[in-house]
C-alpha positions in Angstrom: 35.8 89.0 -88.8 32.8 87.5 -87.6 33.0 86.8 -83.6 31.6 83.2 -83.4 33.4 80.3 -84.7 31.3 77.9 -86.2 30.0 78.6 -90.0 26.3 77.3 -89.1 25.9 80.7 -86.9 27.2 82.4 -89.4 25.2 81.0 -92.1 22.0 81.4 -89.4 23.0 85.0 -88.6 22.9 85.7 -92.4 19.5 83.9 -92.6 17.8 86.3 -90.3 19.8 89.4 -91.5 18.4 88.4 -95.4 14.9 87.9 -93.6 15.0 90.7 -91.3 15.6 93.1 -94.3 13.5 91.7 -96.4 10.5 92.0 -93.6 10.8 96.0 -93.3 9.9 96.8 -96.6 6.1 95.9 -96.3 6.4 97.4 -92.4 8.0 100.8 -94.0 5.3 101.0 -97.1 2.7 100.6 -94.2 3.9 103.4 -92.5 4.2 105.5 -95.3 0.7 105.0 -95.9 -0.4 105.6 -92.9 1.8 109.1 -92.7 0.8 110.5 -96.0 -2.8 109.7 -95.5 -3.1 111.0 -91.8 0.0 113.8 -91.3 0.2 115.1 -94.9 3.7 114.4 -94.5 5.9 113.8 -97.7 9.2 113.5 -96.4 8.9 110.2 -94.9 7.8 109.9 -98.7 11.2 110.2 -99.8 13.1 108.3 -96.3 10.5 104.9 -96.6 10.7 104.6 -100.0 14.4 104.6 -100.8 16.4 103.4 -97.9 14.1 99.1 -97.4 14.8 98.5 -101.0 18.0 99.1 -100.7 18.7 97.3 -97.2 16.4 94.6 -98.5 18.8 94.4 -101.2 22.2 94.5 -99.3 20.6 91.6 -96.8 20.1 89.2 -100.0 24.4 90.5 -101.2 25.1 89.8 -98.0 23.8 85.9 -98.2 24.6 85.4 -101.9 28.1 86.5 -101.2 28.6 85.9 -97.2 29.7 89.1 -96.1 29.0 89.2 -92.7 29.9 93.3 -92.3 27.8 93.7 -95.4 24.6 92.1 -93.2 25.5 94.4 -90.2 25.7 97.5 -92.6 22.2 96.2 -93.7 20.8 96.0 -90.2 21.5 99.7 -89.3 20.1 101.2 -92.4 16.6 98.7 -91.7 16.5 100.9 -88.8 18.0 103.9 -89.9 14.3 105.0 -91.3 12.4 105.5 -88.1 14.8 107.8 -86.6 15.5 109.4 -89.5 12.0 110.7 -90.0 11.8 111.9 -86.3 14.6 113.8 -86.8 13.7 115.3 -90.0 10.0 115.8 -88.5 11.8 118.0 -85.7 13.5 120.3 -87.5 
């Protein structure tokens, strides 16, 4: 259940959530140029390719259909990437 009452913040938190996601694809293509080009590095290849289409997607579900826990899912995987590829870059 969404916490707040009203449905305008809900409709306003799903407006950011759909633009949010929708804003990390060209910021995760521009890393992944900027990886492959200077490190050599192909696995964030695989991580910034696959993972902001598909939370770009999920953010515009989760408007079309007003899922609230759909949006939040969507949040964490736009910044599921980043730490992802330092951890894989670790190991």
């Amino acid at each position: 259940m969404f916490p707040y009452d009203n449905i305008d913040s809900l409709e306003t938190f799903l407006s950011k959530v759909r633009f949010g996601t929708l804003m990390t694809v060209p910021a995760y293509l521009a890393l992944l140029l900027f990886f492959t080009s200077e490190e050599g590095w192909h696995w964030s290849f695989l991580v910034f390719c696959a993972l902001p289409p598909l939370t770009a997607f999920l953010g515009y579900q989760a408007k079309r259909d007003i899922r609230p826990g759909l949006g939040m899912a969507a949040l964490a995987l736009a910044v599921a990437p980043l730490p992802l590829v330092g951890a894989v870059e670790l190991l």
